[in-house]
Wavefront OBJ file of the C-alpha trace (Angstrom):
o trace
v 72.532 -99.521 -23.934
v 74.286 -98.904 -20.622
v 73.300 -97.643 -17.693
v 74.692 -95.186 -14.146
v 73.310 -95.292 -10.614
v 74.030 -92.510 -8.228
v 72.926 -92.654 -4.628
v 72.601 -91.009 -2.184
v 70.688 -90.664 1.215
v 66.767 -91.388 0.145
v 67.917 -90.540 -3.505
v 68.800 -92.534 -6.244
v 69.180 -92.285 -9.864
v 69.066 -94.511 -12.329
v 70.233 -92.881 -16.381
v 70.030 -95.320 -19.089
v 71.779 -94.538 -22.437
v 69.984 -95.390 -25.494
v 70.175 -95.063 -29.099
v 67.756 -94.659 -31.934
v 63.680 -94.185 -31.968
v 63.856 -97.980 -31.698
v 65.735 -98.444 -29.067
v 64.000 -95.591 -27.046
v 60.769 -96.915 -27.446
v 62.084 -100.269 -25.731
v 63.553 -98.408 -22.867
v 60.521 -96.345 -22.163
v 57.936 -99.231 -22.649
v 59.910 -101.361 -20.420
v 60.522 -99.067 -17.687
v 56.433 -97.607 -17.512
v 55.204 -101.242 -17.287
v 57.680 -102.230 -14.471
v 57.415 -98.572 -12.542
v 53.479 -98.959 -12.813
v 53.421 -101.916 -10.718
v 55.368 -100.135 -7.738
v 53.475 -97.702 -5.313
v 56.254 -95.225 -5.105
v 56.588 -93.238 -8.572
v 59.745 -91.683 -9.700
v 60.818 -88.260 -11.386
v 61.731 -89.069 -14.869
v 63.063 -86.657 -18.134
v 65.030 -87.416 -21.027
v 67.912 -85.502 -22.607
v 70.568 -85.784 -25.167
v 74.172 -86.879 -25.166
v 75.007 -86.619 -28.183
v 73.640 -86.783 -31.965
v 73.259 -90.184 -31.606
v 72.787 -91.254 -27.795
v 69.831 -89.935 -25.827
v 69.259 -90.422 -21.847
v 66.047 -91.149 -19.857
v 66.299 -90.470 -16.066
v 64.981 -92.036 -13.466
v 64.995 -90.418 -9.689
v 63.826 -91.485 -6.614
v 63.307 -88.966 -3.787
v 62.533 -89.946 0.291
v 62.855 -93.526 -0.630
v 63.312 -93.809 2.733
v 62.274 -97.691 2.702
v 65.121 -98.427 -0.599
v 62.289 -99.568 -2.395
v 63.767 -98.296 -5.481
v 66.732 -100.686 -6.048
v 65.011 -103.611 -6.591
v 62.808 -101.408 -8.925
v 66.411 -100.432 -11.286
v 67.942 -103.746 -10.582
v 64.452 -105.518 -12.517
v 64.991 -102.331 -15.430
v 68.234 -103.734 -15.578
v 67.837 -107.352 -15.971
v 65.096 -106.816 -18.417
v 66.480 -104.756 -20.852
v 69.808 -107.061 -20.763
v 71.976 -104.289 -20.169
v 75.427 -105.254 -18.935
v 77.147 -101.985 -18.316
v 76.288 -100.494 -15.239
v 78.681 -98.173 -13.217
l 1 2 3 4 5 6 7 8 9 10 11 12 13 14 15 16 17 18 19 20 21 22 23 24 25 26 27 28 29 30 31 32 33 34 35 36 37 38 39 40 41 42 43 44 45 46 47 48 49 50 51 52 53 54 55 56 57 58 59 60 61 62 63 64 65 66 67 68 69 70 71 72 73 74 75 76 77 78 79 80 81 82 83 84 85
C-alpha cells in the first residue's frame, strides 16, 4: 500500500493504492470506521491503476477548519502505510 496527498485551499485529497480483494477490503473497512466518527464526510470513488493496483479516493471540500488532516494522518497510521508523497 502507499498513499498521495494533494492540497489545496479547503481541499485535500487523500489516494491510497491497494492491491487484491484482500487488501481492498482492509482499506475500505478501515477508512468507513475512522471517517464515521468525524462530522465532516468526504467524497470518495475508487478506480484502477493497473491490472493489479486499484485506488480509493478520498476528498475533502470547504474544510475550511483542516479538520481533515488529522482524519488521513489516523488512515495512515492505521493501515501502517509508510509511503506517502
Amino acid at each position: 500500500m502507499d498513499a498521495k496527498v494533494r492540497s489545496e485551499e479547503k481541499f485535500v485529497k487523500l489516494s491510497i493504492a491497494y492491491e487484491g480483494k484482500e487488501e481492498g477490503e482492509l482499506v475500505c473497512s478501515t477508512i468507513d470506521k475512522i471517517i464515521s466518527k468525524y462530522d465532516i464526510k468526504p467524497e470518495m470513488y475508487t478506480c484502477n491503476l493497473s491490472n493489479k493496483k486499484d485506488v480509493v479516493v478520498i476528498e475533502y471540500h470547504d474544510d475550511v477548519e483542516r479538520e481533515a488532516g488529522g482524519i488521513f494522518e489516523e488512515i495512515i497510521k492505521t493501515l501502517n502505510i509508510t509511503i506517502c508523497d
